[in-house]
C-alpha positions as CSV (number, residue, x, y, z in Angstrom):
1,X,-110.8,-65.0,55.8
2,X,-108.4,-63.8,58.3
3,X,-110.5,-60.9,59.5
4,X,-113.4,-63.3,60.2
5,X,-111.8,-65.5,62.1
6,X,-110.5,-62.6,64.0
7,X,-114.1,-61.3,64.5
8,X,-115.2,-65.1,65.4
9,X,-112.4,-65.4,68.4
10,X,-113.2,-61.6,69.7
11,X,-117.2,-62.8,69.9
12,X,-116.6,-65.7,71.6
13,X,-113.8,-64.0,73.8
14,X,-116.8,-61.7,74.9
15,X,-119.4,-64.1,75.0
16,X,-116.7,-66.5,77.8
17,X,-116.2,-63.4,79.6
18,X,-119.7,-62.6,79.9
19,X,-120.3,-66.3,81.0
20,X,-117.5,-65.7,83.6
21,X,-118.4,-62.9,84.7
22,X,-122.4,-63.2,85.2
23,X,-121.2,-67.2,86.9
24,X,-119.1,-65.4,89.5
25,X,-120.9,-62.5,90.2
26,X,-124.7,-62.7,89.9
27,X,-125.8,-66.6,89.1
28,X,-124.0,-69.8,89.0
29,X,-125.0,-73.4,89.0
30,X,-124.6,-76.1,91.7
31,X,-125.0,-79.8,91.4
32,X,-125.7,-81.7,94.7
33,X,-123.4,-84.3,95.2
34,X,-125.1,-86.2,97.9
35,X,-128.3,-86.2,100.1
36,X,-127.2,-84.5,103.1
37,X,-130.0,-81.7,102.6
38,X,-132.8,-84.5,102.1
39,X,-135.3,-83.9,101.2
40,X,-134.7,-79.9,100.9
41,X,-132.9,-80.6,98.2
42,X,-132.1,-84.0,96.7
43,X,-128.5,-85.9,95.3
44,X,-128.7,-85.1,91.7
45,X,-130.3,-81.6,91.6
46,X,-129.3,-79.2,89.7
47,X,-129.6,-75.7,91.0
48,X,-129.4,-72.0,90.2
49,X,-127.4,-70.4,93.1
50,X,-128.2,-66.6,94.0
51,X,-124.6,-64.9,94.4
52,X,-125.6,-61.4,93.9
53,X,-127.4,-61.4,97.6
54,X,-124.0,-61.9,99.7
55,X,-122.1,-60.5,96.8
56,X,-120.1,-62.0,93.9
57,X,-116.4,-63.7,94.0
58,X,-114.1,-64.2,91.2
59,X,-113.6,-67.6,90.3
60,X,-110.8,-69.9,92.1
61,X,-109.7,-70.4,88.5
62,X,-109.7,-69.7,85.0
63,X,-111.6,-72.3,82.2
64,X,-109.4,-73.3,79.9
65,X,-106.3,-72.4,81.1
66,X,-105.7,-75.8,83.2
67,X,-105.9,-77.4,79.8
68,X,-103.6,-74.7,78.1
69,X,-101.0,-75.4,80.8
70,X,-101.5,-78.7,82.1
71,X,-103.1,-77.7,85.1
72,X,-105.6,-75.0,86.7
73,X,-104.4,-71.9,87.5
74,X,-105.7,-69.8,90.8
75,X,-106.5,-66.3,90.4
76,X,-106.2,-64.0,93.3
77,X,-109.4,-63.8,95.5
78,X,-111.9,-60.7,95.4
79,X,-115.4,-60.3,96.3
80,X,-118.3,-57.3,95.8
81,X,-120.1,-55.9,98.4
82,X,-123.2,-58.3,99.3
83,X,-126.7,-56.9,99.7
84,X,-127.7,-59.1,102.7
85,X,-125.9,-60.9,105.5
86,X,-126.2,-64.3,106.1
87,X,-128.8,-65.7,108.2
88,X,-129.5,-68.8,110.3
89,X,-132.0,-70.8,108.4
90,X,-130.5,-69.9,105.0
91,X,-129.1,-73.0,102.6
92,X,-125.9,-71.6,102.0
93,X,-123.5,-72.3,98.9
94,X,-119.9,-72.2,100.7
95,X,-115.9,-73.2,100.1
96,X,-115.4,-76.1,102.1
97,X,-112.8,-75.3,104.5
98,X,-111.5,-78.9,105.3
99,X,-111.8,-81.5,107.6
100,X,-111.3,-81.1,111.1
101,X,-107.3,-80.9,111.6
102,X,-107.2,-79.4,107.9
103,X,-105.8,-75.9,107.8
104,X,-106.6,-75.9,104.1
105,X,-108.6,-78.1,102.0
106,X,-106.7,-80.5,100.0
107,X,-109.0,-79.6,97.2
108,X,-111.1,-76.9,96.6
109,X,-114.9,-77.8,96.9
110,X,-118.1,-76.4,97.2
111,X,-120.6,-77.5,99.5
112,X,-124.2,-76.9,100.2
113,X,-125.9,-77.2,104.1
114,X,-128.4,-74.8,106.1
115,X,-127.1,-72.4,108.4
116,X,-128.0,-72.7,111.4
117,X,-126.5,-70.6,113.4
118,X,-124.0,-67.0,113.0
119,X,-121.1,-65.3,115.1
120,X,-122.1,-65.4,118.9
121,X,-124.8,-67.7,119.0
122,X,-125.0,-70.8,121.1
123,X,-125.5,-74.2,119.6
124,X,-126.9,-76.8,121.5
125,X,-128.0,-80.1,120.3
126,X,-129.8,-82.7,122.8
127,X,-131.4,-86.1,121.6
128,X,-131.5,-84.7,118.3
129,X,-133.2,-81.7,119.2
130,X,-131.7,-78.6,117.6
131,X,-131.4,-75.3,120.1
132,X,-129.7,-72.1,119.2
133,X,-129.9,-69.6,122.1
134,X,-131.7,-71.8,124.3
135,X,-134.7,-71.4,121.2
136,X,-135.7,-74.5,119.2
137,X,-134.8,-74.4,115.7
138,X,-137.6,-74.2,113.5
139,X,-136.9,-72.5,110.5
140,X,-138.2,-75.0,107.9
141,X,-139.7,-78.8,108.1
142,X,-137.5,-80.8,106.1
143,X,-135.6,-82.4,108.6
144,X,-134.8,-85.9,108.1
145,X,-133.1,-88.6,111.2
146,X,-133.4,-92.4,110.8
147,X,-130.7,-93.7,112.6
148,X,-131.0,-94.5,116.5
149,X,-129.7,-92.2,119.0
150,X,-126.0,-92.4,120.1
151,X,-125.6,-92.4,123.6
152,X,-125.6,-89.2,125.9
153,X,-121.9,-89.9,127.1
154,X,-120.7,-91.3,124.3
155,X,-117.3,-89.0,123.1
156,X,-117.3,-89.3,119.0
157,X,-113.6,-89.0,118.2
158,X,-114.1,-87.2,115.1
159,X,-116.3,-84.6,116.5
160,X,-115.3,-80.5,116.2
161,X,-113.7,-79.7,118.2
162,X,-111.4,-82.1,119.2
163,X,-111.4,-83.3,122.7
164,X,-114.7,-82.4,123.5
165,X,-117.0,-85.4,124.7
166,X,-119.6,-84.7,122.4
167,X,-121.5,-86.8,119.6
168,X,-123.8,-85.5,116.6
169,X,-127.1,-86.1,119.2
170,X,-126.1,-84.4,122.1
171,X,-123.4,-81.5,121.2
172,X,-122.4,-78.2,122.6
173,X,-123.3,-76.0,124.6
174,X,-120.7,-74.1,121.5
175,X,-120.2,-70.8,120.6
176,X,-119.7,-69.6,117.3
177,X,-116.7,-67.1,117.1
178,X,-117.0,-63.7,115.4
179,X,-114.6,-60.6,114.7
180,X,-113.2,-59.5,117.8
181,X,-114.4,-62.1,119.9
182,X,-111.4,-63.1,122.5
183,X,-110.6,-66.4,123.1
184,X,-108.8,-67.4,126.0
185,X,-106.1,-70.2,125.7
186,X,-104.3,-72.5,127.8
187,X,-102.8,-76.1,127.8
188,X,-106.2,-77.4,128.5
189,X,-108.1,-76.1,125.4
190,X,-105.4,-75.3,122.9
191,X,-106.2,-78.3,121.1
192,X,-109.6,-77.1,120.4
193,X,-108.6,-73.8,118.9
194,X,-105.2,-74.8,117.2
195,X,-106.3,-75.5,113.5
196,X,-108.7,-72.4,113.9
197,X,-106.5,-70.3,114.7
198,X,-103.7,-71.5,111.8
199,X,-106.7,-71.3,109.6
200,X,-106.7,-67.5,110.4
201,X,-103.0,-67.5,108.8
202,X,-100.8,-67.9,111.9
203,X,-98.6,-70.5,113.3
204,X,-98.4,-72.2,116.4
205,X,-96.3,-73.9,118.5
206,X,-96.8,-75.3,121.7
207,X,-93.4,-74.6,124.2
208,X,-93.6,-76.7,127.6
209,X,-96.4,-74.6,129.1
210,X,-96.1,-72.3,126.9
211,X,-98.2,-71.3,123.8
212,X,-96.8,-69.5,120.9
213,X,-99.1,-67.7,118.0
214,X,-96.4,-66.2,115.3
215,X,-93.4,-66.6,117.5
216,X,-94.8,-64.6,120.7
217,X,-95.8,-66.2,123.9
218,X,-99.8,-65.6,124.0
219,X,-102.5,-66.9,126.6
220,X,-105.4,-65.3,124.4
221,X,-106.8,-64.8,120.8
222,X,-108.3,-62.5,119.2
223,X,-110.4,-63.5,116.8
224,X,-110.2,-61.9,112.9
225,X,-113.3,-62.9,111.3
226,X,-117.0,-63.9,111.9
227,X,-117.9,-67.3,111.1
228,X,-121.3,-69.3,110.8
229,X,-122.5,-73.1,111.4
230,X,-123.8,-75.1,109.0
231,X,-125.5,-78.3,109.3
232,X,-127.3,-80.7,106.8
233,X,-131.4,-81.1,107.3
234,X,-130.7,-84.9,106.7
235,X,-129.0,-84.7,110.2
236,X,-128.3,-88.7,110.3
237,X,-126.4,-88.6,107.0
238,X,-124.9,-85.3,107.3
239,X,-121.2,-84.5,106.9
240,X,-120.7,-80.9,108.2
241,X,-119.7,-78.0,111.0
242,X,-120.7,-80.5,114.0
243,X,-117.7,-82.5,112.2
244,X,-115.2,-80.4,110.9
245,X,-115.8,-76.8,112.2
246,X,-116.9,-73.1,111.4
247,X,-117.5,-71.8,108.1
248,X,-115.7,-68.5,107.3
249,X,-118.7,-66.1,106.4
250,X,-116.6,-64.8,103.9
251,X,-116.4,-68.3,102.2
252,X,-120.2,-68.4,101.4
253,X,-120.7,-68.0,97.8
254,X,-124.7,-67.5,97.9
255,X,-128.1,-69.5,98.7
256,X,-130.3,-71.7,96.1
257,X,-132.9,-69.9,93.8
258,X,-134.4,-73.5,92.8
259,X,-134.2,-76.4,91.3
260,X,-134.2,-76.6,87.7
261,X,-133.2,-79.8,86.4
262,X,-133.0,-83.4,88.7
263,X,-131.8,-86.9,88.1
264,X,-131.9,-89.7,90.6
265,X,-128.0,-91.0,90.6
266,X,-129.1,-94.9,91.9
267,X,-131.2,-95.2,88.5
268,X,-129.4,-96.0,85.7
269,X,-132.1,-95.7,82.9
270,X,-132.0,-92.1,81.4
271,X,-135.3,-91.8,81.1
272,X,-136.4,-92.8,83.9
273,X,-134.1,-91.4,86.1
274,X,-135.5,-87.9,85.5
275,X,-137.1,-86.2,88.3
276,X,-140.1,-84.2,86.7
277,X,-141.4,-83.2,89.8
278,X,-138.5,-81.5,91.0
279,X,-137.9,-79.1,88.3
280,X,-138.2,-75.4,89.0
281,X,-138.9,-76.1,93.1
282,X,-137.8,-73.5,95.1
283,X,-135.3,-73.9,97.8
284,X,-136.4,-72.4,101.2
């Protein structure tokens, strides 16, 4: 008896470690939380995310053990080399990185959005219409917009980055940083790059005139990471980069395979909340 017990707990030790170790590294699943990629992808999907392509991460935390201990326990970070890069037009998988004056997320999240743009391209947005180096974006047809347009000099307050006197209709002209990139600071614009730049693991500390990265009086940055820009096809009903800022490339997790099971959250009728018609469609 005691012996099959112990041959029970080794099998499903393997068989949760193979579970862990395919969901981190190779596929996962994702369920959208809301229907800020309408009608790419719709609230309630369920989908099979691709994480071999930009390469595997360990999990943020171990099952079971938050209810062993009382609470989740983080497991230091580590990802596997990727076999592609990320590219604009791909719906990307990603750690939310916070809000806008966030230099960590209160909780960890993931979120899904297209990327739309990579390190050193410029994002432009005028009456809605989508530009990224000067060239209209047109990498798929889903978009979605239903609300009217906000005004051309209209300043939205929660806008990224802060200060800037730009709304989610007309935005930029924005570059999006990338390793190496230097950024010159002064009074003027530190507000802009101050939550960045913590985010990147430094402090900062604004002296009179002067500015202060780690202690040392600076009047540029040099940037330690490449970053992307995601935004959500549903652009009226869209929470993302144009509100809270760049994605860390390192943070994306992987892109969408498809769809394989849906349920329409307003319905409350099981069976007829089930979304036939989007089972197995592929995200593009």
């Amino acid at each position: 008896m005691k012996n099959s017990l112990k041959e029970t707990l080794k099998s499903l030790g393997f068989a949760l470690a193979a579970v862990i170790v395919l969901n981190s590294f190779v596929l996962a699943s994702f369920q959208v939380p809301t229907g800020s990629m309408e009608n790419t992808v719709m609230a309630g999907d369920f989908l099979f995310v691709n994480k071999f392509i930009y390469g595997g991460t360990t999990p943020p935390t171990i099952p079971l053990l938050g209810i062993i201990f009382g609470k989740e326990i983080e497991i230091p970070y580590f990802r596997t080399p990727g076999f592609s890069d990320v590219e604009k037009g791909d719906v990307i998988v990603f750690i939310f990185p916070g809000y806008r004056n966030d230099v960590k997320a209160e909780e960890f999240q993931y979120y899904l959005k297209r990327c739309v743009a990579v390190s050193g391209d410029t994002i432009r947005i005028v009456g809605k219409k989508l530009t990224i180096n000067g060239q209209p974006f047109e990498h798929h047809d889903g978009i979605q917009f239903y609300s009217d347009m906000a005004p051309a000099d209209y300043g939205d307050p929660k806008i990224f980055p802060p200060g800037k006197p730009w709304n989610k209709d007309f935005y930029g002209p924005l570059v999006v940083p990338g390793e190496g990139d230097i950024i010159p600071l002064s009074i003027d614009n530190i507000s802009e790059w101050a939550t960045f730049i913590r985010r990147e693991g430094h402090t900062l500390e604004i002296q009179g005139e002067n500015i202060l990265v780690d202690g040392k009086t600076v009047t540029s940055y040099k940037v330690e990471r490449d970053y992307v820009f995601g935004m959500g096809d549903n652009r009226d009903d869209s929470l993302d980069s144009r509100f809270w800022g760049f994605i860390p490339e390192e943070y994306v997790i992987g892109t969408p395979i498809m769809v394989y099971w849906s349920m329409d959250p307003l319905i409350s009728n099981f069976a007829k909340k089930i979304r036939f018609s989007r089972m197995f469609t592929l995200i593009n």
